[in-house]
C-alpha positions as CSV (number, residue, x, y, z in Angstrom):
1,X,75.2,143.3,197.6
2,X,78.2,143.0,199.9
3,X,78.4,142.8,203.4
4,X,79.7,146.8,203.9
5,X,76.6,148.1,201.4
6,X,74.4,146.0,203.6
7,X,75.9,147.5,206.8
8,X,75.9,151.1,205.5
9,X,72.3,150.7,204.8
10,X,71.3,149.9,208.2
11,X,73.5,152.7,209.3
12,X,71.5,155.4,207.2
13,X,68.4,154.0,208.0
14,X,69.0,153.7,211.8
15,X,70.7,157.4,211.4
16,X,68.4,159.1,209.3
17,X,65.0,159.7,211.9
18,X,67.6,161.1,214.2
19,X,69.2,163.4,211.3
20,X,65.6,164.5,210.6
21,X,64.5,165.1,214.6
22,X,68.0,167.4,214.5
23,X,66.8,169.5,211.8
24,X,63.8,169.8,213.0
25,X,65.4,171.2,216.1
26,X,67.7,173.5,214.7
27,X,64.4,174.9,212.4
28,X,62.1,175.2,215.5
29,X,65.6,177.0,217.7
30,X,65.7,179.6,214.8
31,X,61.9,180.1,214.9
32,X,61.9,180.6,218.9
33,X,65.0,183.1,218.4
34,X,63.0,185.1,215.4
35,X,59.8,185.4,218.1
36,X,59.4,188.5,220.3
37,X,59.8,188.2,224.2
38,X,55.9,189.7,224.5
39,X,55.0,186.7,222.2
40,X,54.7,184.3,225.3
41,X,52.1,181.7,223.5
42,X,54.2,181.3,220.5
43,X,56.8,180.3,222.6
44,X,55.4,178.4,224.9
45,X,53.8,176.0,221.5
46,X,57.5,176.6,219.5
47,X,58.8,175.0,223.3
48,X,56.0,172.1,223.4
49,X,56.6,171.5,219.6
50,X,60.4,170.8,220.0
51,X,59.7,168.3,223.5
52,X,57.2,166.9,221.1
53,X,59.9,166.3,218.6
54,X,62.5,164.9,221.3
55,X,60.2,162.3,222.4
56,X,58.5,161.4,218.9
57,X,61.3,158.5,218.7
58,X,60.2,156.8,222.5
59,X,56.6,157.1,221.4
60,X,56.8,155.4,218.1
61,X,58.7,152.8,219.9
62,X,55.9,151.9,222.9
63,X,53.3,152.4,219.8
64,X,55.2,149.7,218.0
65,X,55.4,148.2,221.5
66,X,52.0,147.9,222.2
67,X,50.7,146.9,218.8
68,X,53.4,144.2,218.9
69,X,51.9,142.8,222.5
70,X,48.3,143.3,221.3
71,X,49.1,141.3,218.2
72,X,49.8,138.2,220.4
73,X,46.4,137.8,221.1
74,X,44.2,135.4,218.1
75,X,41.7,137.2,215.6
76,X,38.6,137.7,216.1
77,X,39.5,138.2,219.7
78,X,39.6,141.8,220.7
79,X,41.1,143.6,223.8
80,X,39.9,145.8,226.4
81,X,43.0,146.5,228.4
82,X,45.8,144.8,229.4
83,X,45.5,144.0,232.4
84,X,49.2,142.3,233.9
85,X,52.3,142.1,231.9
86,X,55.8,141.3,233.2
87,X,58.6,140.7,230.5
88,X,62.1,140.0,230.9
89,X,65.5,139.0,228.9
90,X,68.1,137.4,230.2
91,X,70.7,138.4,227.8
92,X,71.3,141.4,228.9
93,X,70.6,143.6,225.8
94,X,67.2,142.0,224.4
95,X,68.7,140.4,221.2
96,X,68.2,137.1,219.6
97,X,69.7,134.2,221.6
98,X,68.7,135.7,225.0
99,X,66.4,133.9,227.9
100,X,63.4,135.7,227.6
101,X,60.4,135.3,229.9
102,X,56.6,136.8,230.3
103,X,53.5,136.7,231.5
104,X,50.6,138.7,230.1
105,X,46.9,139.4,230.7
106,X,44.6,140.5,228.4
107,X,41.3,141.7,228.8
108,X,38.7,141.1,226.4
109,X,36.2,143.3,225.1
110,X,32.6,142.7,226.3
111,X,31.1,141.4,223.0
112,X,34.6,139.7,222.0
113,X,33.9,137.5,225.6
114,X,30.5,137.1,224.8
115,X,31.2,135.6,221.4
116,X,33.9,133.3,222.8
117,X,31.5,132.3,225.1
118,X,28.5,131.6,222.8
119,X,30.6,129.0,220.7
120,X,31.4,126.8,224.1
121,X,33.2,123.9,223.0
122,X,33.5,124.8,219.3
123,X,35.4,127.8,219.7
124,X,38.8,126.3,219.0
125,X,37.5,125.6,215.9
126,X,36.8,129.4,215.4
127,X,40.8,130.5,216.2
128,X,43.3,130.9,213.6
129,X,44.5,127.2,213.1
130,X,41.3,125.4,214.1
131,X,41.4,122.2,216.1
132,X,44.6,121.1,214.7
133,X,46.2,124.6,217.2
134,X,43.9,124.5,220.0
135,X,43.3,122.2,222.3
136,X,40.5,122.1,225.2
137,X,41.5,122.5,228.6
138,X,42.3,120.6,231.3
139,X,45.8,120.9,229.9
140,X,47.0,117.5,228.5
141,X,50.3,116.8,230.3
142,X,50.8,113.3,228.5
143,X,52.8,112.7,225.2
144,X,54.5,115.0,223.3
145,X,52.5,118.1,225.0
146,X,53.6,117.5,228.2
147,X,55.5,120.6,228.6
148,X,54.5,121.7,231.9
149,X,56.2,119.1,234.4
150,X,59.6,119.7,232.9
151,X,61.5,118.2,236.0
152,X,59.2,115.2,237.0
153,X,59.2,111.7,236.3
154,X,56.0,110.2,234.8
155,X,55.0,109.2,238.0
156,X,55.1,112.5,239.7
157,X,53.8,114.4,236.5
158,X,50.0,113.8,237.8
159,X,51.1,114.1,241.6
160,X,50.3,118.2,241.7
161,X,48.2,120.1,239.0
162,X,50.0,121.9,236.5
163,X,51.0,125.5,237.0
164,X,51.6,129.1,234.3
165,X,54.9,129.5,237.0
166,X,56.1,126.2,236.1
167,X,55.5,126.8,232.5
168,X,57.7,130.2,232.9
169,X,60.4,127.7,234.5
170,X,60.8,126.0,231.8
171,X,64.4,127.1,231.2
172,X,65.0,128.2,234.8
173,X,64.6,132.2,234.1
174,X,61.6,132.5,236.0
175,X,60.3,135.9,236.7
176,X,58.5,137.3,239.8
177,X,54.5,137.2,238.9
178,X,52.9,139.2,241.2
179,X,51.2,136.8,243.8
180,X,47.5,136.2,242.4
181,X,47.8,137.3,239.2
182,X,48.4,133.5,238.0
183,X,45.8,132.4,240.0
184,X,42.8,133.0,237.5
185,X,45.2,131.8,234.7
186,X,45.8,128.0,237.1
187,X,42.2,127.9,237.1
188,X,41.7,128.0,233.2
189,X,44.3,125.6,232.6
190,X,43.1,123.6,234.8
191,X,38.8,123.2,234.5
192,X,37.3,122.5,231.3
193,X,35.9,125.3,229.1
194,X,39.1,127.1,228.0
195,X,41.7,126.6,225.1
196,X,44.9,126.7,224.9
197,X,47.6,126.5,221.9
198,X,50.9,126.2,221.7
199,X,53.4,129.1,219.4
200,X,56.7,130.4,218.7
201,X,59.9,131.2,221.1
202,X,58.0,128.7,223.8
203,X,54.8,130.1,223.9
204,X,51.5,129.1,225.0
205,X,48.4,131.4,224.8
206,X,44.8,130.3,226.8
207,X,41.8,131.8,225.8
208,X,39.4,132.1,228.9
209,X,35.8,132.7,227.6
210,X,34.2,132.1,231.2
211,X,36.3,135.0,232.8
212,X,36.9,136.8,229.5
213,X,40.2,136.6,229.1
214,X,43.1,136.0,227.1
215,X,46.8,134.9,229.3
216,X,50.4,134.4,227.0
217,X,52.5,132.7,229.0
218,X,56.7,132.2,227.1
219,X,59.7,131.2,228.4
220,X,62.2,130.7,225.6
């Protein structure tokens, strides 16, 4: 397939939901034109039916959005809410090859915490990977997995205790967590009882039975 098939393809693809929503317009226009003035409520759902249509394309996206962010966090592990998130790029335009940062808080769901708790220090052995993904907390700052004191010598490294806003430093893009919303996140990196494991684009995810809770910390 050449390079212009392979380009017209994404064009009809990227065009054709918008062809569609503009059909559906021009069908549910013609349908409000055909109504009588008396008929208020068909209006008013012909009216709601067309915003509906307008926004269908933003709603898919923050459904795709949200199942995307939700995915982050490790099977079985379920979530309750979200509970913080703060995402940046520092690209400009949120393609490949930008500075990305973020922070993110999950909640867990009441039996998925409860779980996580009951299997105390076996449960990185439960998480997709097993022990060879997820290591217990305090987080080891020594060898190849110190990637938390990016800017210190090995004598400094143990001088202050490590930090998720250092971690978002990494590469210098930091991004303005809102003051305490780390704090329970320092804790569990810090004390024993939590795992942590390391993923793609510079990310680190710590699962927090004790609190019941799930942080993604990436700066890539």
């Amino acid at each position: 397939m050449t390079g212009f098939a392979i380009f017209f393809g994404i064009i009809l693809i990227l065009l054709t939901p918008l062809i569609l929503i503009g059909a559906l317009l021009v069908l549910l226009r013609s349908k409000f034109r055909a109504t009588q003035h008396e008929d208020r409520a068909k209006r008013i759902a012909i009216v709601l039916a067309g915003i509906a249509v307008i926004a269908s394309p933003y709603l898919m996206f923050k459904a795709y959005e949200l199942h995307f962010v939700l995915a982050r966090v490790p099977s079985p592990l379920h979530v309750a809410w979200i509970e913080y998130r703060l995402e940046d790029s520092f690209g400009g335009i949120g393609m490949p090859g930008d500075n990305e940062t973020g922070f993110v808080v999950y909640r867990l769901t009441e039996g998925t915490a409860q779980w996580a708790r009951s299997r105390g220090s076996r449960l990185g052995e439960a998480l997709p990977g097993g022990r060879a993904s997820w290591h217990a907390t305090p987080v080891d700052e020594t060898g190849s997995r110190n990637r938390w004191h990016h800017y210190d010598s090995e004598a400094e490294r143990h001088r202050h205790p490590v930090t998720i806003r250092e971690y978002l430093d990494t590469y210098g893009f930091s991004i303005p967590v809102e003051t305490g919303r780390d704090d329970e996140a320092n804790h569990a990196i810090r004390e024993a009882g939590s795992f942590y494991s390391y993923g793609r684009g510079g990310s680190v995810t710590i699962v927090d039975p004790a609190r019941g809770k799930v942080y993604f910390a990436y700066a890539g």
